[in-house]
C-alpha positions as CSV (number, residue, x, y, z in Angstrom):
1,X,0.0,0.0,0.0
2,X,1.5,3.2,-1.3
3,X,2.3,5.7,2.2
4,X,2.5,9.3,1.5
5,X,4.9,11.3,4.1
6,X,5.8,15.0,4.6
7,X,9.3,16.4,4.2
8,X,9.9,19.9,5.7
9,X,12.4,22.0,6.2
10,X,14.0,21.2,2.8
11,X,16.6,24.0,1.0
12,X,14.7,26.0,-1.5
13,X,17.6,24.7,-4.1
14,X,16.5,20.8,-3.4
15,X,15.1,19.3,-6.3
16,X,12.2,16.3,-6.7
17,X,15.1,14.6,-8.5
18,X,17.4,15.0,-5.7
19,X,14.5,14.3,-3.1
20,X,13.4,10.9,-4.8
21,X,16.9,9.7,-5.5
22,X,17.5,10.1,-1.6
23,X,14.5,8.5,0.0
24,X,15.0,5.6,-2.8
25,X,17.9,4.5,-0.4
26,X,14.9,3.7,2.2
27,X,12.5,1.5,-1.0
28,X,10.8,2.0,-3.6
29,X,9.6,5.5,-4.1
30,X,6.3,6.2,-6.3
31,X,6.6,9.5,-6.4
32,X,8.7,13.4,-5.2
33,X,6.8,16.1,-5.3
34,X,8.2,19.9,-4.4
35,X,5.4,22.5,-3.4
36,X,5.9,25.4,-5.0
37,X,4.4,29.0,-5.1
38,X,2.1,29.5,-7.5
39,X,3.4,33.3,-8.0
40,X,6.7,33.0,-8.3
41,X,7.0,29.1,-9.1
42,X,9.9,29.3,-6.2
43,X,9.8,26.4,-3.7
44,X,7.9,26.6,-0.6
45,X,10.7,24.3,1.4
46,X,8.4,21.1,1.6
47,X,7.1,18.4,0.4
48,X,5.8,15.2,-0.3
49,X,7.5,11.4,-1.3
50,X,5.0,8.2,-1.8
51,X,6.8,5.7,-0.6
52,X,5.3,2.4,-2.4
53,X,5.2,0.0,0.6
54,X,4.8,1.0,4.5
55,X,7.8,-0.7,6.0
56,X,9.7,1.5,3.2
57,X,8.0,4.7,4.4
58,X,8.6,3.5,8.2
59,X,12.5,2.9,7.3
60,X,12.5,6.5,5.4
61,X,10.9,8.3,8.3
62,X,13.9,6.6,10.8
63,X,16.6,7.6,8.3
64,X,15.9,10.7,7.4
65,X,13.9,12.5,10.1
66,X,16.3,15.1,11.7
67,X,18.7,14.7,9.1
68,X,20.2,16.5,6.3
69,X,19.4,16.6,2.9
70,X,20.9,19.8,0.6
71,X,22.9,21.1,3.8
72,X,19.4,21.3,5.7
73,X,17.8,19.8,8.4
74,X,14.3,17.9,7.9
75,X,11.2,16.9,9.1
76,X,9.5,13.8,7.6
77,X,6.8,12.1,8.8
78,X,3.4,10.6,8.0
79,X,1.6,12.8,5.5
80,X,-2.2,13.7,7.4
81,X,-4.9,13.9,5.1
82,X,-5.5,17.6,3.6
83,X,-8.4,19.3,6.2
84,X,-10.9,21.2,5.0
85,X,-11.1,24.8,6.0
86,X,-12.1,28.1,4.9
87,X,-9.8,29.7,2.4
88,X,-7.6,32.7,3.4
89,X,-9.4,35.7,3.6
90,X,-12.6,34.9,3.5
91,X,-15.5,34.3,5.5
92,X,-18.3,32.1,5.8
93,X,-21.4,32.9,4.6
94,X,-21.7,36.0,2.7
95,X,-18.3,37.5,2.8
96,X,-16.0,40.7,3.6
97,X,-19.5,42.6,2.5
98,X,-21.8,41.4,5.0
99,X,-19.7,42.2,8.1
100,X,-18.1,45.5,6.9
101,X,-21.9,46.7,5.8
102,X,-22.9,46.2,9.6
103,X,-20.0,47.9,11.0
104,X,-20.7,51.2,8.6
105,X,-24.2,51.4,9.9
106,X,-23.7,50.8,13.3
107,X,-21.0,53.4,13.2
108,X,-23.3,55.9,11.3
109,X,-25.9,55.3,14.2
110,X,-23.6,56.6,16.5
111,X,-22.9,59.5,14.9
């Protein structure tokens, strides 16, 4: 069963290349993926590897948690499943509009 894990802390300057080709020390590795900005395209100093069995994830998480990869220490660990949650910004139900509208004519009331 393919096990996804989270690698933080990496140097902005490590590639998926460089990231898959280390964690293939610890098995088989399905897949490397970088996150990125979407702006500038520049790495965001994580990411994700599938490992493609779990004792190869387990043995990946023991050999490279708090260690270095690129001249940088890193996190890995089991990847948690993406939460849902409001997006930046924003708030439920009706928007900025809503709340800033009610604050004007409160304030006006005042007045």
């Amino acid at each position: 069963m393919v096990k996804k894990l989270f690698v933080g802390g990496l140097s902005y300057d490590t590639s998926e290349a460089v990231l898959k080709e280390a964690f293939s020390q610890a098995g088989a590795v399905e897949s490397a993926v970088i996150i990125t900005d979407k702006m500038s395209g520049r790495s965001k100093g994580f990411g994700f590897v599938e490992m493609a069995a779990d004792e190869d994830a387990q043995k990946a998480i023991d050999m490279f948690n708090g260690k270095e990869i690129d001249k940088r220490t890193v996190t890995v660990n089991e990847a948690r499943p993406k939460e849902s949650r409001p997006r930046k910004g924003g708030f439920s139900g009706g928007g900025h509009g809503g709340n800033s509208r009610e604050f004007g004519s409160k304030r006006r009331r005042e007045w």
